[in-house]
C-alpha positions as CSV (number, residue, x, y, z in Angstrom):
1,X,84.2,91.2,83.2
2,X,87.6,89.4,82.1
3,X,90.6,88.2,84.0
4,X,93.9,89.9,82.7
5,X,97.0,88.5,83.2
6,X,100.8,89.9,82.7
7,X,101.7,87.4,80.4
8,X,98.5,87.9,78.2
9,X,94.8,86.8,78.3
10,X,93.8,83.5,79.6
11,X,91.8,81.6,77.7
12,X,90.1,77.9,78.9
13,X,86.8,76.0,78.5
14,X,84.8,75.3,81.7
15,X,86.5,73.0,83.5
16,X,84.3,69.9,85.1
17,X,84.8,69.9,89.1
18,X,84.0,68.0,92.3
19,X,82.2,63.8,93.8
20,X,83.0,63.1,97.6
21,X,79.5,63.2,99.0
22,X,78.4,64.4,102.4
23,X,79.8,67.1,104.3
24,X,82.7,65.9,106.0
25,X,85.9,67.6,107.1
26,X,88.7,67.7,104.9
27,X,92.5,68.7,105.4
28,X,93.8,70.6,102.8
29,X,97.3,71.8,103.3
30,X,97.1,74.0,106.3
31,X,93.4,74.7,105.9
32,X,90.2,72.6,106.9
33,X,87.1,72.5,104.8
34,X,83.8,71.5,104.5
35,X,81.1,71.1,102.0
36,X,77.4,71.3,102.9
37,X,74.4,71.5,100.3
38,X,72.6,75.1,100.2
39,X,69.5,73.3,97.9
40,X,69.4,69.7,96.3
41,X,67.1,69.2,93.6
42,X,68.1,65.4,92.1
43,X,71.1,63.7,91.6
44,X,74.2,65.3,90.9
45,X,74.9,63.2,87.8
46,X,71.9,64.8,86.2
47,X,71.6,68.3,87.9
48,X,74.0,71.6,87.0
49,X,75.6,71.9,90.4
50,X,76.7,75.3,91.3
51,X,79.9,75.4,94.4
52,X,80.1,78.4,96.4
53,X,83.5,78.6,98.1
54,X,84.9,81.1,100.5
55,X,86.9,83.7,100.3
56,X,88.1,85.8,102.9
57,X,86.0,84.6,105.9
58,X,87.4,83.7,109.3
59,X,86.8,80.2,111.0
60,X,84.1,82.4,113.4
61,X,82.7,83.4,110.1
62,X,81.3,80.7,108.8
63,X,77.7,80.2,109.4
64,X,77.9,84.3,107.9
65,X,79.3,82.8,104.7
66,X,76.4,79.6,104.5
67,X,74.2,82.5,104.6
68,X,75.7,84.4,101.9
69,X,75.9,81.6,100.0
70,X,72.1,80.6,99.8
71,X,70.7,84.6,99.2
72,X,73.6,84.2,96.1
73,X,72.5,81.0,94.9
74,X,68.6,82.3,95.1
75,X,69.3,85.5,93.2
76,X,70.8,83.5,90.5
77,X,68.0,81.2,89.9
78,X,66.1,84.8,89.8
79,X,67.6,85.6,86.7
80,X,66.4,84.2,83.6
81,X,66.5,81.3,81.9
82,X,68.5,80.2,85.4
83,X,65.2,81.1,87.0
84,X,62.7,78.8,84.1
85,X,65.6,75.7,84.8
86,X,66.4,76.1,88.7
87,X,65.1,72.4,89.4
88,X,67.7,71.5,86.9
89,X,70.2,73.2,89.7
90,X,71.8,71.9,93.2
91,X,74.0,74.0,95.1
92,X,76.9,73.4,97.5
93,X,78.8,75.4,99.8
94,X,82.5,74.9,100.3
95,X,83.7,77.0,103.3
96,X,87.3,77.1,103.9
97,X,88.8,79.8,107.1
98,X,90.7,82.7,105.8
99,X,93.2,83.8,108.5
100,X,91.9,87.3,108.4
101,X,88.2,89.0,106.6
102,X,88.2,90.7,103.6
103,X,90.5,90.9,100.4
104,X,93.4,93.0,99.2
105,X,93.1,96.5,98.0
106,X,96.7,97.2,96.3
107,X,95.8,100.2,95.3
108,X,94.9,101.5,98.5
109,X,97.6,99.4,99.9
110,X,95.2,97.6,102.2
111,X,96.4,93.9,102.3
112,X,94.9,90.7,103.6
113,X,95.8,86.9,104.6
114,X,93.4,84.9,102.7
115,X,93.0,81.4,101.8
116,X,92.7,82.2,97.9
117,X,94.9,85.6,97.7
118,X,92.3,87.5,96.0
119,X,92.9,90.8,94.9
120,X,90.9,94.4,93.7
121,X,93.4,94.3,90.3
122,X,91.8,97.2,89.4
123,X,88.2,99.0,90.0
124,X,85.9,96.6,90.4
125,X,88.1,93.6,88.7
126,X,88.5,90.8,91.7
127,X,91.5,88.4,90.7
128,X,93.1,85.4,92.5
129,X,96.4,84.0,91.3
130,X,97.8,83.8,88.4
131,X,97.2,87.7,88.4
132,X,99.7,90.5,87.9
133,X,100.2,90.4,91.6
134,X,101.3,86.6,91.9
135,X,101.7,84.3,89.3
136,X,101.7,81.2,90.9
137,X,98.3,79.1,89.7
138,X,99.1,77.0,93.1
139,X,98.3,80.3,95.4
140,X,95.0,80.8,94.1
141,X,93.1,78.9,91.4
142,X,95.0,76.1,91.9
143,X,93.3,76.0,95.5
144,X,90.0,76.5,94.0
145,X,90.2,73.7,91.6
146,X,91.7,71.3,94.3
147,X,88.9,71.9,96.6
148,X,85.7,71.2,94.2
149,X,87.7,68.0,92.7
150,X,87.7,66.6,96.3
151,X,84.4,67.3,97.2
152,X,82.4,66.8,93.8
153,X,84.9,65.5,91.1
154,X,83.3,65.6,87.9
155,X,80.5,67.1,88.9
156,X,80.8,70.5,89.5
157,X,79.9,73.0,86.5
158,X,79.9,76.5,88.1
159,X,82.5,77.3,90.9
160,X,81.9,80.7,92.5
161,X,84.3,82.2,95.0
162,X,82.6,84.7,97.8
163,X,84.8,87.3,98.4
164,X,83.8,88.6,102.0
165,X,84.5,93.0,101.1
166,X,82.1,95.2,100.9
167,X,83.5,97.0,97.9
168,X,81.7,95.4,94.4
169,X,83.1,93.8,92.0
170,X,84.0,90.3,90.1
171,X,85.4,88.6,87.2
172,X,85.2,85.2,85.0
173,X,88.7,84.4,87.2
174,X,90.4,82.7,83.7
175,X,86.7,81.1,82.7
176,X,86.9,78.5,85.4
177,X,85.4,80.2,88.4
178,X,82.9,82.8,88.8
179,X,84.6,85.4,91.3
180,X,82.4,87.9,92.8
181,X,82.5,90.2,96.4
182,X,79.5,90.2,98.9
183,X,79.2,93.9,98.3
184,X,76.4,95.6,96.9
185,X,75.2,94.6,93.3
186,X,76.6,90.4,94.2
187,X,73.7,89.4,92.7
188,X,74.1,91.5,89.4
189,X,77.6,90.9,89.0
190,X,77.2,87.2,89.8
191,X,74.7,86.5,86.6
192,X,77.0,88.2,84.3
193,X,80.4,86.0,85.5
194,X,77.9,83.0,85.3
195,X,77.3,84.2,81.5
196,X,81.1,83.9,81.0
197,X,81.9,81.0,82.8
198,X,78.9,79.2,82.1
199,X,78.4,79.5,78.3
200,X,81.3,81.4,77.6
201,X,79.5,85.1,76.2
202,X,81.3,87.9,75.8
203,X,81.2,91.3,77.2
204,X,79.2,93.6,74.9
205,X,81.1,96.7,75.9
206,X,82.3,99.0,73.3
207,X,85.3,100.3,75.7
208,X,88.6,100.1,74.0
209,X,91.0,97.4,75.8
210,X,93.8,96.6,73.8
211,X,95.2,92.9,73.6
212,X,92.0,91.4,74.1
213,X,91.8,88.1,72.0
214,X,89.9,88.3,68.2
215,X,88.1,85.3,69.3
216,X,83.9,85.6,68.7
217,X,81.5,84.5,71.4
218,X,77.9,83.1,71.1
219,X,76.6,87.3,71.4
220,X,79.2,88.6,69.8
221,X,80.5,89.1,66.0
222,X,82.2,90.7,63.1
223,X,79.8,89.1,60.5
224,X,77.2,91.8,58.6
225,X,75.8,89.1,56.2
226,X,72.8,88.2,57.0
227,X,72.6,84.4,56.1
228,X,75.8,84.2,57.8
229,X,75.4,86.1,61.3
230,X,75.1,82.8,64.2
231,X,71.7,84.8,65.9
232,X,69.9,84.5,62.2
233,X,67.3,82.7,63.6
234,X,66.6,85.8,66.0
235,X,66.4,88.6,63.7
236,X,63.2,89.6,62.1
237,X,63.3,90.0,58.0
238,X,62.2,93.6,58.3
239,X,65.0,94.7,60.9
240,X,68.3,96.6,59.4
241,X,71.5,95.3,59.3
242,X,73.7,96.5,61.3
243,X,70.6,97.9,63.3
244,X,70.2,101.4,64.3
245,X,70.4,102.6,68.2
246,X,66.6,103.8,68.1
247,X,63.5,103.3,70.5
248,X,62.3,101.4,67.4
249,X,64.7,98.4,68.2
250,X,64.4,98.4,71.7
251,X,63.8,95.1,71.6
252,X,64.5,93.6,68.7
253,X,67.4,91.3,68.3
254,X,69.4,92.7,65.6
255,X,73.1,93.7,64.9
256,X,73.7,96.4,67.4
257,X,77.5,98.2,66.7
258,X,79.3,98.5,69.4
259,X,80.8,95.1,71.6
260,X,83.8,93.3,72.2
261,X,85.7,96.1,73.5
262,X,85.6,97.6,70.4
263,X,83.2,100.6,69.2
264,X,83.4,99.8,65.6
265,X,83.2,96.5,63.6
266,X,81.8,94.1,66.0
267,X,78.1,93.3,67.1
268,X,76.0,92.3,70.0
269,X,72.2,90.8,69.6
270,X,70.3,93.7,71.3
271,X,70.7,97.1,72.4
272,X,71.1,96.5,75.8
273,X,71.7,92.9,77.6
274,X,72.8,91.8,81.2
275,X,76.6,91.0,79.5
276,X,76.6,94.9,79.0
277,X,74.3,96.5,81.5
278,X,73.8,95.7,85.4
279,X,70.0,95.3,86.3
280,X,69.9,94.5,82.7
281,X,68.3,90.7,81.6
282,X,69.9,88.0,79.4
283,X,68.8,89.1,75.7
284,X,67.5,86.2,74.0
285,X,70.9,85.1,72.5
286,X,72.9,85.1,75.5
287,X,69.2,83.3,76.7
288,X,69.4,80.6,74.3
289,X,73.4,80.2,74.8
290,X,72.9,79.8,78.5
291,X,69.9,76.8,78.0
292,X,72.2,75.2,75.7
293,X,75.0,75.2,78.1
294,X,72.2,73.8,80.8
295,X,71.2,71.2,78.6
296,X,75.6,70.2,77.8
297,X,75.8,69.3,81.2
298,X,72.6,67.0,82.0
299,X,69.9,64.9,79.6
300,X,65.9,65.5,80.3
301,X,65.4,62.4,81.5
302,X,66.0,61.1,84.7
303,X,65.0,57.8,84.8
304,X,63.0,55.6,83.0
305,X,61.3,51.9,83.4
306,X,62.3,49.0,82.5
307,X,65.5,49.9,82.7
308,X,66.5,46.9,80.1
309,X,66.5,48.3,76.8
310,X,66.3,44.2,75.3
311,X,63.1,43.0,76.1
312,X,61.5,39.2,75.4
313,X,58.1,39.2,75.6
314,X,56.2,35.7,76.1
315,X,52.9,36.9,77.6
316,X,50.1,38.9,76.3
317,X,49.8,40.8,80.0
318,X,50.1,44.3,79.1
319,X,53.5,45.6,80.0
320,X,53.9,48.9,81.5
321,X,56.6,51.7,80.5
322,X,57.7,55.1,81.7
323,X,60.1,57.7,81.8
324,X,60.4,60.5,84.6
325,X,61.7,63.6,82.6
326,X,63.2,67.0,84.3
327,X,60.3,69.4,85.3
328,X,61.5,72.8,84.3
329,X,58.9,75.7,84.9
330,X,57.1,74.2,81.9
331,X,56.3,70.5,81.0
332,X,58.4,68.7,78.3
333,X,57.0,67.3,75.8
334,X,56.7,63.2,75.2
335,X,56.0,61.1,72.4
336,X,55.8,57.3,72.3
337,X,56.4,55.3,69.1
338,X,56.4,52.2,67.5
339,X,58.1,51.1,64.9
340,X,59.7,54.6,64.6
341,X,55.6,55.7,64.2
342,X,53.9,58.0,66.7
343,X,51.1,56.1,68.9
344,X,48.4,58.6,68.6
345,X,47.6,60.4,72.3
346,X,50.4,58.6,73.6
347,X,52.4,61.7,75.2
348,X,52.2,61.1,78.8
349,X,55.2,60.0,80.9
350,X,53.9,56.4,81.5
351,X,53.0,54.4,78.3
352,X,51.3,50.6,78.7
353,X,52.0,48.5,75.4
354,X,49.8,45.5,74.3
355,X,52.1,42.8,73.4
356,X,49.4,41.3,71.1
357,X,48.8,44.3,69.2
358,X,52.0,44.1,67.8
359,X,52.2,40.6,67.1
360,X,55.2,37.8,67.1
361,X,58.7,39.5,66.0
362,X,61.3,42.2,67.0
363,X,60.0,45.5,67.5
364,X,61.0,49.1,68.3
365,X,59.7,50.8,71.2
366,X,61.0,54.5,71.9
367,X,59.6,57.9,74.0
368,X,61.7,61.2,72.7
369,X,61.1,63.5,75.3
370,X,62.0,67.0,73.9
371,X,62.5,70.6,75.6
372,X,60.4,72.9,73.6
373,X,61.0,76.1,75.2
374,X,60.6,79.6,73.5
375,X,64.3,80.4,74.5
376,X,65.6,78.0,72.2
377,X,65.1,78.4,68.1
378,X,68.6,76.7,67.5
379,X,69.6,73.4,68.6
380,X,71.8,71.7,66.2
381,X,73.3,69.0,68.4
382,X,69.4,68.5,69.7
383,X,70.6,68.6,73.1
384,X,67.2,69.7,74.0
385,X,65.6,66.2,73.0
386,X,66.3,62.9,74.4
387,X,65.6,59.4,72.8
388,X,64.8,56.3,75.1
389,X,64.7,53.1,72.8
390,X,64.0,49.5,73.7
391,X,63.8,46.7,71.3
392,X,61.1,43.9,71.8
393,X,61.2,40.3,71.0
394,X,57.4,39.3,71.5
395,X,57.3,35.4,71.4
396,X,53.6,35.4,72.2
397,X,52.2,31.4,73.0
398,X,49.8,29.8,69.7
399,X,47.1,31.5,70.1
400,X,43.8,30.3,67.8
401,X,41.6,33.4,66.5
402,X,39.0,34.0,63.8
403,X,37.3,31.2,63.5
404,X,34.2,30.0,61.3
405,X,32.6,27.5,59.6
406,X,32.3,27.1,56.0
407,X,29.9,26.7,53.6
408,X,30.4,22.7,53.6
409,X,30.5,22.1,57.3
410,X,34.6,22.3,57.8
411,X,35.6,24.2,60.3
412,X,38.5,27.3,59.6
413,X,40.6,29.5,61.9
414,X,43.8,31.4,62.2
415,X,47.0,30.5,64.7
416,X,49.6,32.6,65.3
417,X,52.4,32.9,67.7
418,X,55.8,31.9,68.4
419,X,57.4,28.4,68.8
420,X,60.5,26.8,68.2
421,X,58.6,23.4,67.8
422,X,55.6,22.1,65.9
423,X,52.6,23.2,66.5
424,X,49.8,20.2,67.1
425,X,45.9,21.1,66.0
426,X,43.9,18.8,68.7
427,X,40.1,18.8,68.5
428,X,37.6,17.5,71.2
429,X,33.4,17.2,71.6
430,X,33.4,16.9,75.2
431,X,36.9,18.8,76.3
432,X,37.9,15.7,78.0
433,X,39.4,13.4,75.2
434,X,41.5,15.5,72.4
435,X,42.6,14.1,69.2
436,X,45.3,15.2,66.8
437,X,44.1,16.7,64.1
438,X,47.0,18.2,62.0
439,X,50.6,19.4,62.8
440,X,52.2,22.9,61.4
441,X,55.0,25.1,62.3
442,X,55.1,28.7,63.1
443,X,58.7,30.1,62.2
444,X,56.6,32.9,60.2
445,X,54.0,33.6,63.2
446,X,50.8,32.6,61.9
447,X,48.9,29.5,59.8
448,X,45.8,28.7,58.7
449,X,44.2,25.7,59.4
450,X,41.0,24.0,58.0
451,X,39.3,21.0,58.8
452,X,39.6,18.5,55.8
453,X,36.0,16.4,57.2
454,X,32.7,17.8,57.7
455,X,32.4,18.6,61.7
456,X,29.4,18.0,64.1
457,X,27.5,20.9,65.7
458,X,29.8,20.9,68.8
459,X,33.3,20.9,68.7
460,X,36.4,21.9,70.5
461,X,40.0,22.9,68.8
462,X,43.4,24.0,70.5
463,X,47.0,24.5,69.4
464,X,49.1,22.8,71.6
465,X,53.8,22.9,71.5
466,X,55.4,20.5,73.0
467,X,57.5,21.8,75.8
């Protein structure tokens, strides 16, 4: 459901909100408010966060309003994909006192003081200034967009104003705030502003509303070429184009006549989807479009150790990695490489590297961790995968290895290693007294070396740098 305004339709992209932590009081022109968390699932710099404000509710009101706030948050993350990705989601309540409950009703010329001015425009459409009523942004969503920059600046990526009436309803409130009633069907008309606010779908009515912009939307087109419709990747070879309103295609993702407001000439994925239909779910489109959105706001991986990405490595202890991805409702997937090569069975979040294997030089070290959910088939900007690289400079000590003895006696063996000096070949019989025996460098990481005299049955070698 849109916002209409006298002047025309408004038009904006999501708009980032809110940082002050804790819950503290705060004076905002006449009005007090507060902020207190309703679920926290990880930081905010890597969750969505979802802000429930208040909206007609009196100061005695206000635990009713915390309360209203949690049952909307959980039937949120009840809808899908919210539901799959709710540890990706914190919420916060923002309460604020209204001088009296409830919201206006122009129609029925019932009028209320509330903090927002909210208003039935018309039906079930709930607006707040600028609306045809007031068209100051200051009296409305200027208040809203104060209040969730105080409290979480930068971090706020659904705002949802609680109107406190008992008559449904809601709208997109000018695509920066979700605006529903606590009236029957909140739940229902909650997950359908989220779709506009959110990831910016379109409705996929077919009702005529003149002057509404000729813009597409992720689930909605004018485009009957196949190659060319965005959903392609959705659409079976073997269904139409456009596809017929039949039990056949009840749920196939197709080209379905009938959405933007207009009966003719535009298309939605599916017969039937939440952005058309209450009790309806996402179709997979509007599915995919709402995981992307997810995934625009935060990365899959938390954290990861060492945090250095430049690494010098001078000992052969085994060094220990790992990365602590999201946790969906399925695991993500994890691949370690070398090199930019896979490590075979390496796909678990911690990942322990053998200096030695890789010998003396620089080196790549990465883990992608990638999102390889079934509601995604298109990702172009791969915001579903996440690369963590760290390049190693492994300046292992001379080390001697693979030694023998030849055919005449003299003795062979490899050293290899890192030093910025020479490189001294001692030998010994009794590992007391140790004579020089050769000199060499190591600025490619490894020699030979080979005894030039025959050598007794018992005998000592090292490789020794001076400090």
């Amino acid at each position: 459901m849109r916002m209409k305004r006298a002047d025309g339709w408004l038009v904006g992209a999501l708009r980032w909100c809110a940082c002050l932590a804790g819950g503290l009081p705060l004076l905002t022109g006449a009005a007090q408010s507060s902020l207190s968390a309703i679920r926290i699932n990880g930081p905010v710099a890597n969750r969505f966060n979802v802000v429930f404000l208040s909206e007609g509710y009196t100061g005695a009101q206000a635990a009713q309003f915390r309360a209203v706030a949690a049952n909307a948050f959980a039937a949120l993350l009840e809808q899908e994909p919210f539901r799959e990705y709710s540890n990706y989601f914190n919420g916060f309540a923002i309460f604020v006192a209204s001088a009296e409950s409830g919201s206006d009703h122009p129609a029925s010329k019932i009028f209320k003081n509330t903090y927002f001015n909210s208003a039935y425009e018309s039906g079930q459409l709930i607006t707040i200034p600028p609306n045809r009523f007031d068209s100051s942004y200051a009296n409305g969503q200027g208040r809203v967009d104060t209040l969730v920059q105080t409290h979480l600046s930068n971090r706020c990526h659904l705002a949802v104003l609680l109107v406190n009436d008992p008559a449904g309803g809601g709208s997109d409130g000018a695509e920066r705030t979700a605006i529903v009633s606590a009236g029957p069907g909140m739940g229902e008309f909650l997950a359908h502003e989220s779709g506009h606010v959110v990831a910016g779908l379109g409705d996929e009515y077919a009702d005529p509303y003149p002057g509404f912009p000729e813009l597409e939307e992720p689930n909605t087109t004018r485009e009957t070429n196949r190659a060319m419709i965005k959903w392609r990747a959705w659409i079976d070879s073997a269904t139409p184009l456009p596809t017929p309103w039949s039990y056949d295609y009840l749920d196939s993702v197709g080209l379905f006549e009938g959405a933007h407001y207009h009966s003719t000439g535009w298309y939605r994925p599916m017969l039937d989807c939440r952005m058309r239909s209450m009790y309806v779910p996402f179709c997979a489109v509007c599915r995919e479009a709402l995981t992307l959105a997810f995934y625009r706001q935060l990365r899959p991986v938390d954290a990861c150790s060492p945090t250095a990405t430049n690494l010098t490595i001078t000992s052969t202890q085994p060094l220990d990695l790992e990365v602590i991805p999201l946790r969906p409702g399925h695991e993500l997937a994890i691949q370690w490489q070398t090199n930019g090569v896979a490590v075979p069975g390496s796909t678990n979040a911690s990942f322990t590297l053998s200096p030695a294997q890789l010998g003396n030089g620089t080196h790549a070290l990465s883990a992608i961790v990638r999102d390889e959910t079934a509601f995604v088939r298109t990702d172009p900007e791969r915001r579903l995968e996440q690369t963590l690289a760290w390049e190693l400079q492994i300046e292992l000590p001379p080390r001697i290895s693979r030694p023998a003895r030849l055919e005449d006696g003299r003795i062979t063996f490899k050293v290899e290693g890192y030093s910025a000096h020479a490189v001294v070949i001692q030998s010994s019989t009794n590992l007391i007294h140790w004579a020089m025996e050769a000199t060499n460098s190591l600025t490619t990481g490894e020699f030979w070396h080979t005894n030039a005299t025959l050598e007794a049955p018992q005998k000592w070698f090292r490789a020794v740098t001076s400090p």
